[in-house]
C-alpha positions as CSV (number, residue, x, y, z in Angstrom):
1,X,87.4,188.1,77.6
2,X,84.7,186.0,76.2
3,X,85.7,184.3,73.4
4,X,89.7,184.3,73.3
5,X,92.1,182.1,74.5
6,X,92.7,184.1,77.7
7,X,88.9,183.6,78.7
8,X,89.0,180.1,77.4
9,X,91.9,179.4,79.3
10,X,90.2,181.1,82.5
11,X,87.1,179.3,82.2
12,X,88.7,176.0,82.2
13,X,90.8,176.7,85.3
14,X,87.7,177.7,87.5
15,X,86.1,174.8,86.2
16,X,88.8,172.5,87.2
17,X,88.8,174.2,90.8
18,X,85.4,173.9,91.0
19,X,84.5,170.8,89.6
20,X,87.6,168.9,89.8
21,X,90.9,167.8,87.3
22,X,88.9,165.1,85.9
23,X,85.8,166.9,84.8
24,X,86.6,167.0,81.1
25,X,87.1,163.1,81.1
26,X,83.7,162.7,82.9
27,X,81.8,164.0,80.7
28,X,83.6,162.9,77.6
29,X,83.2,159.3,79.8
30,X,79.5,159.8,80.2
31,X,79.2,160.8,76.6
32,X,80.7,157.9,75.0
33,X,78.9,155.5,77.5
34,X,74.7,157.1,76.3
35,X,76.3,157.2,72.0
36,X,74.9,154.5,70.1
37,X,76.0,153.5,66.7
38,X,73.3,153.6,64.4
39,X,71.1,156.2,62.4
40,X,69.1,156.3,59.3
41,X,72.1,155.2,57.0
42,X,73.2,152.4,59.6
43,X,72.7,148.8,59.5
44,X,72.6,146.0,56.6
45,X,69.5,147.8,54.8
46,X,70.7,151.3,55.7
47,X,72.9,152.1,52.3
48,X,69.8,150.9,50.3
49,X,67.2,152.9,52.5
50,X,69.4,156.3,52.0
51,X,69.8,155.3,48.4
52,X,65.9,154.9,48.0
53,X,64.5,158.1,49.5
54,X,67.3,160.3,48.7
55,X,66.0,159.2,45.0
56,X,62.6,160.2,46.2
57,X,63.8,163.5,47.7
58,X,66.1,164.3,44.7
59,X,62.9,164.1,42.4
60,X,61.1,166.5,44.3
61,X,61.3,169.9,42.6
62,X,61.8,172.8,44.6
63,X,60.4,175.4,42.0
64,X,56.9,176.5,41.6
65,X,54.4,175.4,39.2
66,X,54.0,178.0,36.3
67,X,50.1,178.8,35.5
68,X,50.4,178.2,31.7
69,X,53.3,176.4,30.1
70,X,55.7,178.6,28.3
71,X,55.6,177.3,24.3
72,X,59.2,176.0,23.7
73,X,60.4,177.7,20.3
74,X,61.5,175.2,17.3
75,X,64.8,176.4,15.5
76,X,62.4,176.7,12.2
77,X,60.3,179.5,14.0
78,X,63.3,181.3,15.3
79,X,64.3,181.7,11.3
């Protein structure tokens, strides 16, 4: 029954007869007590730092260098 509700609903029960009816909250409690606010985008200078190597990133092209540029045709030449 893994992966259904039954088997979810199983799972939890054992747990809580095992472990205890406040296991859930523990761990949601130790969770929230180890999370820091903060990451690359975080802070004062954070916007500006995404903002400034996103640019960089967003310049970077993904395709491949071709070994001899392709001549662009002029709308005279095409006539």
């Amino acid at each position: 029954m893994a992966g259904t509700k039954a088997g979810a609903a199983k799972a939890v029960a054992t747990i809580r007869a095992k472990k205890g009816a406040n296991f859930y909250a523990e761990i949601g409690a130790k969770g929230g007590r180890r999370g820091h606010t903060g990451g690359f985008a975080a802070g004062e200078e954070g916007r500006e730092r995404a903002r400034k190597y996103g640019a960089i990133g967003g310049r970077i092209s993904r395709r491949t260098k071709s070994a001899t540029p392709r001549a662009v045709a002029k709308k005279s030449d095409l006539v």
